[in-house]
C-alpha positions in Angstrom: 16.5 73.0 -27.6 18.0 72.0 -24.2 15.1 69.7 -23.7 14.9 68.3 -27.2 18.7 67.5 -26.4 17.8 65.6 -23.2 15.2 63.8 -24.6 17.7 62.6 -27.2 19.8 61.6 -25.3 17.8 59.5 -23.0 16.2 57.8 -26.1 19.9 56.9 -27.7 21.0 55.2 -23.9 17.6 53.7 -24.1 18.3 51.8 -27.6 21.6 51.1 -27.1 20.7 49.2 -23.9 17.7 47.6 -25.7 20.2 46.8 -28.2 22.9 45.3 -26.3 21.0 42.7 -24.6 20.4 39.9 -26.6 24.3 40.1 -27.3 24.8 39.7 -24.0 22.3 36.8 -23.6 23.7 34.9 -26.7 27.5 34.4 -25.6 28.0 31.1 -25.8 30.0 29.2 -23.5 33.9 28.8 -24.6 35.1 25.6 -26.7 37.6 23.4 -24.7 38.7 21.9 -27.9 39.9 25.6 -28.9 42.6 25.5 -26.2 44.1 22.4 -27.9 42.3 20.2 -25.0 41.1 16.9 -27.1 37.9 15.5 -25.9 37.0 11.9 -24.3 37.4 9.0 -27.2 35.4 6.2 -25.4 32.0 6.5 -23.8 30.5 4.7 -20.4 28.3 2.0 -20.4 25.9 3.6 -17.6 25.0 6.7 -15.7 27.8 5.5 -13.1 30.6 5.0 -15.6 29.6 8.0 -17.8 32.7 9.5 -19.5 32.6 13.6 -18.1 33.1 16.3 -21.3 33.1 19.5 -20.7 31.0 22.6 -21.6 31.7 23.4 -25.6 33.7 19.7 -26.1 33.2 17.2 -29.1 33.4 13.3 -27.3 34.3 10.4 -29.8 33.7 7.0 -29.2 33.2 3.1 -31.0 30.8 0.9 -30.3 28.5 -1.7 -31.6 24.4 -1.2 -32.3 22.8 -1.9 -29.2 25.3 -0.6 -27.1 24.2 2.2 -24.6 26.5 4.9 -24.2 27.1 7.9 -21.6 28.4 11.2 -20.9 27.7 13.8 -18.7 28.1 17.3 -18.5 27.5 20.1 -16.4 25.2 23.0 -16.8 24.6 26.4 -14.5 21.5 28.2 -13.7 20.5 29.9 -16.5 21.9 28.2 -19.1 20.3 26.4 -21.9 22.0 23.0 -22.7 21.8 22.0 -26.3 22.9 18.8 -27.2 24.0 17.1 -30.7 25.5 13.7 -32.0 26.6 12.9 -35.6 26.6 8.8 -36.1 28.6 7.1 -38.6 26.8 4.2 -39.5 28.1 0.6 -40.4 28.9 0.1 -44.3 25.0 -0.1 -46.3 26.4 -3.3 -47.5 26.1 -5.1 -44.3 22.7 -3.5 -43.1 19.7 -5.2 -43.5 17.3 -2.1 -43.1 15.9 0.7 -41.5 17.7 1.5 -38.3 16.1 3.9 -35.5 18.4 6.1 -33.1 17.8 8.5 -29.9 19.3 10.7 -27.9 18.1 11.3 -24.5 19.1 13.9 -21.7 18.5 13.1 -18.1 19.4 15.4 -14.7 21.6 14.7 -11.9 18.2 12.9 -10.7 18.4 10.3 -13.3 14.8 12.4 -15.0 14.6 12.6 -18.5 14.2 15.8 -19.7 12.2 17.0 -22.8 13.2 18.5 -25.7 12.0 21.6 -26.8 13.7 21.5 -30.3 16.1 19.3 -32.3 15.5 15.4 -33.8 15.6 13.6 -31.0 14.9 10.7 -33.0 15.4 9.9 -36.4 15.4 6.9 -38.6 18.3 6.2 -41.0 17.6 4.5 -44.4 20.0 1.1 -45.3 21.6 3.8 -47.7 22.5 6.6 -45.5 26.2 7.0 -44.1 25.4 9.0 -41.3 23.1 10.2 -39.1 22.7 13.5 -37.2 20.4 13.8 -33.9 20.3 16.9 -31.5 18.1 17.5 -28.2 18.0 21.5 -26.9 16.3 21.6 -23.3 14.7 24.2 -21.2 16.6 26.5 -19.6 18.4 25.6 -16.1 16.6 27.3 -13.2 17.9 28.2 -9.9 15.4 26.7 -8.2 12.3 25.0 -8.2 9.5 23.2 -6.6 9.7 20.1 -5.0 7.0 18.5 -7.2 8.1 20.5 -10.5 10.6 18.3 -13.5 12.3 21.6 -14.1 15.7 21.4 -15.4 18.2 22.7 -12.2 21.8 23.1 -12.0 24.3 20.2 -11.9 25.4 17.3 -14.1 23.5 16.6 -17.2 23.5 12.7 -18.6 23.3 11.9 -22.0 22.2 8.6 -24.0 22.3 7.6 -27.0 21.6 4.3 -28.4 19.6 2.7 -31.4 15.9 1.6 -30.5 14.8 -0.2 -33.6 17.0 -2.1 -35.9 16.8 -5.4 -38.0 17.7 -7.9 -35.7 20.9 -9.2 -37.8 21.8 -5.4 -37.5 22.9 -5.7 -33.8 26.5 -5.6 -33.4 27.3 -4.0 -36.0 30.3 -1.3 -35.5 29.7 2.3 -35.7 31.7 5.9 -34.4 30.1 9.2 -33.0 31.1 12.2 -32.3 28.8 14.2 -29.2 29.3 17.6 -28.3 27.2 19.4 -25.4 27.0 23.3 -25.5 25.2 25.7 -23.6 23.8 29.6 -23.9 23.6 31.8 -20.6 20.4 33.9 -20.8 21.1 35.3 -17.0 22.3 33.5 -14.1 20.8 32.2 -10.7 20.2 36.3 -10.2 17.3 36.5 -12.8 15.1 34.5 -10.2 14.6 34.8 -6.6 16.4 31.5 -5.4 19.3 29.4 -5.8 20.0 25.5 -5.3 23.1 23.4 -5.2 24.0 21.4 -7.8 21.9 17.9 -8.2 25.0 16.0 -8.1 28.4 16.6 -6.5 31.1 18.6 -8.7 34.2 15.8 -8.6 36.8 15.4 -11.8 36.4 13.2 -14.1 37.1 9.8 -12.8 37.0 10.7 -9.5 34.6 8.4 -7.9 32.2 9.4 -4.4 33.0 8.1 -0.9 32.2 4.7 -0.6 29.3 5.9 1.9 27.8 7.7 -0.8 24.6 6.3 -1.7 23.7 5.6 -5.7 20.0 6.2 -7.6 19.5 3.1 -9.0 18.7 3.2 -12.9 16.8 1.2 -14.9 16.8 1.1 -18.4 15.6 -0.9 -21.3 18.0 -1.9 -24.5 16.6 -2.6 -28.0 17.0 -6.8 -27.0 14.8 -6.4 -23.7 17.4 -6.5 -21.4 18.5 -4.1 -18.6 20.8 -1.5 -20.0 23.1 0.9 -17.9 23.7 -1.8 -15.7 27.3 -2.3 -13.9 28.4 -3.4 -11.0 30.5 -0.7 -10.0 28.9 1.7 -7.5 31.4 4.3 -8.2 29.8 7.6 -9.9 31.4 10.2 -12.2 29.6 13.5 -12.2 30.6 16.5 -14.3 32.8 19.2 -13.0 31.8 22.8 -12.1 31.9 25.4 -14.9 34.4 28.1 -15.0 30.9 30.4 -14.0 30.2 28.3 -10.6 26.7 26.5 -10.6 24.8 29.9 -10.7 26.5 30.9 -14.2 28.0 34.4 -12.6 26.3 37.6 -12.0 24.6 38.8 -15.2 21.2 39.0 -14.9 18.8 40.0 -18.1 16.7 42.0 -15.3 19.4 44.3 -15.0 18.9 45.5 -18.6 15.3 46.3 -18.5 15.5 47.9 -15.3 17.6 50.7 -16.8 15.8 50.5 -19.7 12.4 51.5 -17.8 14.5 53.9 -15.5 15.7 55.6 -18.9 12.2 55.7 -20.3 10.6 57.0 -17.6 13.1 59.9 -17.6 11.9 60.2 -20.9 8.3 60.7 -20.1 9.0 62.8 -17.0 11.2 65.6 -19.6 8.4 65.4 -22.1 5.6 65.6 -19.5 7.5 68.8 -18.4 8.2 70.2 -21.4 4.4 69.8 -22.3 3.2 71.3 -19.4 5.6 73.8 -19.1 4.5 75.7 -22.3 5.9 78.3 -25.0 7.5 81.8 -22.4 8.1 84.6 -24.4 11.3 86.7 -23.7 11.5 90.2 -23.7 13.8 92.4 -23.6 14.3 95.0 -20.6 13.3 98.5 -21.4 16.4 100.5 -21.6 17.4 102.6 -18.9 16.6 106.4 -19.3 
């Protein structure tokens, strides 16, 4: 009975452990806008004037269609960065058609990073009021190699902008809202390496020393001409999160480590209780 007890035992610490770990791996990070913190209402015209947000944080901003607009925010190693925009488009009275919008996240290395799900781009019908787009990357790695496009930690850029309209469409006024959130599924400590982050940690509207070299971008509006572009050479990066670059010490390794540990206790008791066999007691003759 002692043994079946043991065994019990182990297998309940096993589960629970089993159990508890894709809790742990689905906290999300905390909402700034739950503290009473209201986010950004304007947007930046480049990756050097991008308005900063923070993890968890809803960004409005107006603009006209063809406008480019920009925020960045940061993300820690082992995070997964999901991103989402809600469009109000103009009044259907004063469209003339089919409209086309994306949104597009890039690293602190100005590289555009894929999506692995969510509409990146979607086409809204003259009728349609809104328009909801969203972009989920991979998951933020410690470290890479040099020659890999993996997602690492830092600031994160994003775009959004419409890429096909009627051409009497440009101009016309519309609002978003963009909100950037992330999910830790184990920190720098789940692989065996650890970068700093691809862009400085400064606050938002602080700007880099004027020694400071800039990337230059390049990008392309729906008219053919040069978007992003400003003359300012100041940059506005994204500020550390409350969990440092390597998003704290949890680790998802941690879990099944003990969870192997606990089933191999398991095996060892039922191994011995296998071997060990049925002993029959008797009891001592009396004494004469």
């Amino acid at each position: 009975m002692r043994v079946l007890r043991t065994a019990g035992a182990a297998f309940a610490l096993c589960a629970a452990l089993l159990a508890g770990a894709p809790v742990a791996a689905a906290d999300a990070s905390p909402s700034a806008s739950a503290d009473g913190d209201d986010g950004p209402t304007e947007a930046g015209t480049g990756f050097r004037t991008a308005t900063a947000i923070e993890q968890g944080q809803t960004a409005t901003a107006s603009a006209s269609a063809g406008d480019y607009l920009y925020w960045v925010f940061p993300a820690a190693a082992g995070q997964v960065p999901t991103v989402e925009a809600n469009i109000k488009l103009p009044e259907a009275q004063a469209r003339h058609g089919k409209t086309t919008w994306r949104l597009d996240v890039y690293d602190g290395l100005r590289r555009r990073q894929a999506c692995t799900s969510g509409a990146q781009t979607a086409t809204a019908a003259p009728e349609d009021a809104s328009l909801d787009l969203g972009c989920r990357i991979r998951r933020v790695r410690p470290w890479s190699e040099a020659w890999a496009n993996e997602p690492l930690p830092g600031s994160y850029y994003i775009r959004l902008t419409v890429v096909d309209l009627p051409e009497q469409d440009l101009g016309l006024p519309f609002t978003t809202e963009v909100t950037a959130s992330t999910r830790d599924t184990g920190g720098a400590h789940a692989e065996g390496g650890e970068l700093s982050p691809l862009t400085p940690a400064v606050r938002a509207g602080a700007t880099q020393a004027p020694d400071a070299g800039a990337s230059p971008e390049a990008t392309e509006s729906p008219t053919g001409s040069p978007g992003g572009d400003d003359s300012s050479s100041d940059t506005t990066a994204a500020a550390e999160p409350d969990g440092g670059w390597g998003s704290g010490w949890w680790s998802d390794r941690w879990v099944w480590t003990v969870a192997g540990g606990a089933l191999g206790a398991l095996a060892g008791v039922g191994g011995y209780a296998l071997s060990r066999g049925r002993r029959s007691f008797r009891r001592p003759p009396a004494a004469e």
